[in-house]
N, C-alpha and C positions, 0 to 999 in steps of 0.2 A: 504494500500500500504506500502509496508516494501521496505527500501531504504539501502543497502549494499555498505559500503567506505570502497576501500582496497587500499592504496597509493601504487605506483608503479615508483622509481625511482621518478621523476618529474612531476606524473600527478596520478589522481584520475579516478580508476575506476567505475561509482556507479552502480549499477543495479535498473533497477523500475521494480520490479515482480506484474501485475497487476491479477485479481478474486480471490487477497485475498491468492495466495500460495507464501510462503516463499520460496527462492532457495537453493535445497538439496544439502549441500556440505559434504553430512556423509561419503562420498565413495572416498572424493577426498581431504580430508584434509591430504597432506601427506608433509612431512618438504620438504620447498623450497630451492634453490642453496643458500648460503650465500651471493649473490650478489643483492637478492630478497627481498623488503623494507615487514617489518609484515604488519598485518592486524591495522589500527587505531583505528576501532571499532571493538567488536567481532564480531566475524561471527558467533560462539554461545554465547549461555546465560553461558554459562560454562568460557568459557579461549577463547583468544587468538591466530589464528593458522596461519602458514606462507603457501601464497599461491599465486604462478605466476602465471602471465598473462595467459599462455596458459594455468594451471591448475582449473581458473574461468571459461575461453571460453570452455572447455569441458564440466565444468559443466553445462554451461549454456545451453548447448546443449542435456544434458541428463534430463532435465528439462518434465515434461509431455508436453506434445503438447497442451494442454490448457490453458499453461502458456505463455503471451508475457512477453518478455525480451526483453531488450533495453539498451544498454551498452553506457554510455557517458565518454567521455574523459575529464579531467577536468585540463586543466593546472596549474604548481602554480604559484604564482603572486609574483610581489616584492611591496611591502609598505612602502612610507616613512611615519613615526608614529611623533609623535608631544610630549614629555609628562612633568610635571613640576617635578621639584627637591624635591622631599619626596615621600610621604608613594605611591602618584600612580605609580610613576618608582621603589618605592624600589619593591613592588609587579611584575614587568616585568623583572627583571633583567634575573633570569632563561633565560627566553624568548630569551633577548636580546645576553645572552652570547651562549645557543643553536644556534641560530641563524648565530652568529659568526664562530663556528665551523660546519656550516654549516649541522647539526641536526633537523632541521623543515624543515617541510613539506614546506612552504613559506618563502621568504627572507625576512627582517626585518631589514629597517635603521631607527633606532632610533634617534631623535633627544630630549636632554634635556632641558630644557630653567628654568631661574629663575623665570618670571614672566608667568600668562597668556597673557596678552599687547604682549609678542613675539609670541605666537603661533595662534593669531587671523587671522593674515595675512595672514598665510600659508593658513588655514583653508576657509577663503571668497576665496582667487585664484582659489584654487581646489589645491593648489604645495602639501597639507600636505592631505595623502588620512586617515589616522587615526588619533586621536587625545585625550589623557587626559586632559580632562578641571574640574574648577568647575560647579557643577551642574549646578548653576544661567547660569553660562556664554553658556551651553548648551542651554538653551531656546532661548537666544539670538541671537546666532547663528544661531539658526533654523529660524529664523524670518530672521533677516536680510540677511540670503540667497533664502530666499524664499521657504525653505522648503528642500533646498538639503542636510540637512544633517539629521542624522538619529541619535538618541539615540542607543545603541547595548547592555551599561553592565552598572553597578553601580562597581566602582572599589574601592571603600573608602566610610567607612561610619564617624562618628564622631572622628574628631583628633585633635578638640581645648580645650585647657585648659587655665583659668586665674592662672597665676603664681605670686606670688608678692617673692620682694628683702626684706622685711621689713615690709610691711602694713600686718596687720590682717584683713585678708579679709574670711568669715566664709558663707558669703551670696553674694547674688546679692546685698541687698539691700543695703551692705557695700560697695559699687563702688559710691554711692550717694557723689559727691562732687569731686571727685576722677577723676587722671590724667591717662587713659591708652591707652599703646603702643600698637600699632595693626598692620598687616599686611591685604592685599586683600580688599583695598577699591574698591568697585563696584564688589565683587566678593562675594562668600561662607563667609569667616571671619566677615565683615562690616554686611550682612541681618543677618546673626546668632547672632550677638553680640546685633544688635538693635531691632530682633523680643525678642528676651530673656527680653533685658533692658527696654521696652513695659510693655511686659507680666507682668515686675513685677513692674509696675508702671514709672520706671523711662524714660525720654525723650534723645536720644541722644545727646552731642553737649548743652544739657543744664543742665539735672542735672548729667551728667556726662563727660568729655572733651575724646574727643579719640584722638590721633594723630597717623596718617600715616605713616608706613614707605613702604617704596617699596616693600621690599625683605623679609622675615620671620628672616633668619639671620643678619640684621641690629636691626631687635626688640631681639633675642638672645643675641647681642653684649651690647646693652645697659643695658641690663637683669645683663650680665655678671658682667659690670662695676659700676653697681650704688647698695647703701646701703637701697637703700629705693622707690622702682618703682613697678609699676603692667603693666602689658604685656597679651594680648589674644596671645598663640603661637599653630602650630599644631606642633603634634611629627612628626619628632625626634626630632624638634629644641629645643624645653622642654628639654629634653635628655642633649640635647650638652649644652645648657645655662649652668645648674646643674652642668657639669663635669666642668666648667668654675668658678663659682662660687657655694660651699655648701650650701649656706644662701638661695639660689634660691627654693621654693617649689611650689608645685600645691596647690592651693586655693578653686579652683573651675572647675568641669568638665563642660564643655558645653555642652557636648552630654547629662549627668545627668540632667542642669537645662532646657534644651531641651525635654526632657522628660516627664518632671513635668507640662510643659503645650502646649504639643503637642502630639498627639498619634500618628501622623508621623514618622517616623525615618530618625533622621538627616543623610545627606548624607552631602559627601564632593567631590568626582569627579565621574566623570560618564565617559564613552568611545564611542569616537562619530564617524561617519565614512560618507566618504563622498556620497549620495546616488548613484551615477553611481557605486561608487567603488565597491560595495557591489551587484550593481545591476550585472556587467559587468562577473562576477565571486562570485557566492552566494556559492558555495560547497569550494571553497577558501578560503571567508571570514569567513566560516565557522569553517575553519581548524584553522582559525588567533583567533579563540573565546575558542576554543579547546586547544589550548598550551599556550593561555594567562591562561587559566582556571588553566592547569597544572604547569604553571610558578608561579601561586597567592599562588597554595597548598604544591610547595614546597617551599618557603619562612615562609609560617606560620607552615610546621612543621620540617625545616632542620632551625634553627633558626642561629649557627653555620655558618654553609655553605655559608646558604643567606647573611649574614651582612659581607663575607670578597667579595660576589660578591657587595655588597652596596658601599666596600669599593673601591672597581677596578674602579668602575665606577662615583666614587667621588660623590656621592650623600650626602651621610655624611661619615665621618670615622667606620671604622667597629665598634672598643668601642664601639661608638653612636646607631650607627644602631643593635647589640646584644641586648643594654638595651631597646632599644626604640621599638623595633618590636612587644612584647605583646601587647603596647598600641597604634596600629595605627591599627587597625581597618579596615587590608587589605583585601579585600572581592572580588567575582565576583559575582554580581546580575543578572541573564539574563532571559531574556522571561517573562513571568508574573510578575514572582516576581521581576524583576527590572523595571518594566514597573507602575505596582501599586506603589512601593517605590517613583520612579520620580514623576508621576503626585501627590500624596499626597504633597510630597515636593514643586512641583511649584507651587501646588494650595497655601498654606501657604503663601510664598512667592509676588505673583502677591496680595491677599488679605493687605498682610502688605504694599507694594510697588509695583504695574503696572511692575517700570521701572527695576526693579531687573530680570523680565524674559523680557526684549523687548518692551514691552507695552501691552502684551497679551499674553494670552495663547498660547502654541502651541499645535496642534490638534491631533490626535489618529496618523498620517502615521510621527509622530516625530520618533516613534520607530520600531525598529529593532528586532522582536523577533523570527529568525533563523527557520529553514527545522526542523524537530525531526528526528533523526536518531534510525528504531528499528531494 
C-alpha cells in the first residue's frame, strides 16, 4: 500500500491506492496556481511537483478501475510543545520561528523552561501535548501516566563534559576525593555521572562528593568565578562558562567515558507526545516529526543562521550557540533506530537504579514509530 501526502492550504490530502498500484500522476503533473501549497512528499522518486486539489481528484479518477482510492482529509492541529533550555530547543528553533511566520504545515506554541521539574506538570495534565524531556524522565512519565505517553524521536545524544577551573583531571579515576558541581539530579546528568563513576570503581557521595545545583547555568557561573572547581556541564553551557573564564577547559567527555563501558549510546533527551494527541491526528503528528526532522538538519548544517535564531530566542547568546553547536550532539532518532537507542539506554539505567526509569521498565507501546510514507 503506497500512501501519497500532498498538503493543501490547511489540510492533508492522503491517498491509500490498494492491489499494490501506485497512483498515475504522469499526465497531470502540470504547475499549480501560486496560491496552491507543493507537494511534502514527492509524488515521484525524481523531484517535487505542485498539484491542486482538483488536479489529484482527476487523477484519481483516471486511475484503472481496479484500483480503490480513498481520499482522507486531514486537518492540521495546533500543539503546545514543552522543551528545556539547550541543545533540545536549540535543534527546534527553525521549527519554532517557521512556525511563527506561519510556514508549517501545523501550529506550534513553544514553551521553554529551565528545568524539567516545570514541564512534568504540563505533561501528567495532558495541558503540554509534546514534550523534550530527558531520556530517564521519559520512562517515568510513561509509568506514572499509565502508559499515555509515547516515546516518538531521540533529539540529543551525548552533551556532558567534566570541565575543571584548575584541577588536573586526565581520568575518571582522578575525581576520587574530589568536589563536583553538577546539574539534573534525578535526571540524565546524576544516572550518567554515577553509572560512569561505578563503572570505574568509584561510589557516589562517597569516594566522590557531587553537589546540586538547579539550573546548568548556576554550575556555569561558578565554573566562571572560581580558580580551582570541577563541574559535569552539557553544551552550550561548556561554551559560555569558557567565554567567561579562559582557565575553564574540558577534562573529560562523558559521552567518550560512556562509551568505554557501555555499547549503548548515550542519549540525552528524547521527544515525547501525549498518546491521544498522536492518536486523534497521526498524519499531523506526523507532519510535526517531518519539520522537527527539517528544523534539526538545518541547524546542524546552517551553523550561522541557526545560532542568531539561538540567539532570538534567548537560549544562549549567539557567540555561545556558533561555538557550541558542533558539540551538542543535535540529532533526530525515529522509528527503529530511536526505538532500539531508548530501550538499550533504559535497560542500563533500570539495571544500575529501578528508580531512575519509574520502578520498571516501560513496555514495547512506550513508543511511537510513525505511518512510512512511499
Amino acid at each position: 500500500m503506497n500512501i501519497r501526502k500532498i498538503p493543501a492550504l490547511c489540510a492533508t490530502l492522503v491517498f491509500l491506492t490498494a492491489c499494490g498500484s501506485s497512483l498515475n500522476t504522469s499526465d497531470t503533473q502540470e504547475t499549480a496556481p501560486s496560491d496552491t501549497s507543493a507537494v511534502s512528499d514527492s509524488v515521484t522518486s525524481d523531484e517535487s511537483s505542485e498539484i491542486s486539489v482538483s488536479e489529484v481528484s482527476s487523477a484519481a479518477e483516471e486511475t484503472e478501475t481496479d484500483t480503490e482510492t480513498t481520499a482522507i482529509l486531514t486537518e492540521c492541529m495546533e500543539y503546545n510543545i514543552s522543551s528545556l533550555k539547550g541543545p533540545t530547543t536549540m535543534g527546534m528553533v527553525k521549527l519554532i520561528s517557521d512556525s511563527e511566520k506561519g510556514e508549517t504545515f501545523n501550529k506550534y506554541n513553544v514553551s521553554i523552561y529551565a528545568t524539567a521539574d516545570e514541564i512534568v506538570a504540563g505533561v501528567v495534565s495532558g495541558n503540554t501535548d509534546i514534550a523534550n524531556v530527558p531520556a530517564n524522565l521519559a520512562a517515568v512519565l510513561y509509568n506514572k501516566t499509565e502508559g499515555n505517553i509515547k516515546v516518538a524521536a531521540v533529539n540529543t545524544l551525548g552533551v556532558l563534559y567534566v570541565v575543571t577551573s584548575g584541577e588536573d583531571i586526565t581520568s575518571v579515576a582522578d575525581l576520587k576525593g574530589k568536589t563536583v558541581y553538577s546539574t539534573g539530579k534525578g535526571t540524565t546528568p546524576e544516572y550518567v555521572l554515577n553509572y560512569i563513576l561505578r563503572a570505574n570503581g568509584l561510589e557516589p557521595q562517597t569516594d566522590v562528593t557531587i553537589e546540586y545545583k538547579s539550573e546548568a547555568s548556576e554550575c556555569a557561573a561558578v565554573m566562571a568565578e572560581s580558580e580551582n572547581a570541577i563541574a559535569v556541564l552539557p553544551q552550550p553551557y561548556v561554551t559560555a562558562a569558557q567565554l567567561q573564564n579562559e582557565n575553564i577547559k574540558i577534562a573529560l567527555s562523558l559521552t567518550d567515558e560512556w562509551d568505554k563501558v557501555s555499547e549503548t549510546p548515550l542519549i540525552t533527551g528524547v521527544t515525547i507526545a501525549q498518546k491521544n494527541v498522536i492518536e486523534e491526528n497521526t498524519v499531523a503528528f506526523d507532519d510535526f516529526l517531518g519539520e522537527y526532522q527539517a528544523s534539526v538538519d538545518f541547524v546542524n548544517e546552517n551553523t550561522d543562521e541557526a545560532a542568531e535564531l539561538i540567539g532570538n530566542y534567548d537560549i544562549v547568546k549567539a557567540p555561545v550557540a556558533k561555538k557550541a553547536l558542533p558539540y551538542c550532539n543535535i540529532t533526530l532518532l525515529r522509528r527503529e533506530d530511536m526505538r532500539s537507542a531508548v530501550t538499550g539506554y533504559w535497560n542500563i539505567l533500570f539495571d544500575a537504579d529501578s528508580k531512575s526509569v519509574g520502578g520498571k521498565l516501560p513496555d514495547d507501546d512506550a513508543f511511537y514509530t510513525e505511518m512510512i510514507y512511499e
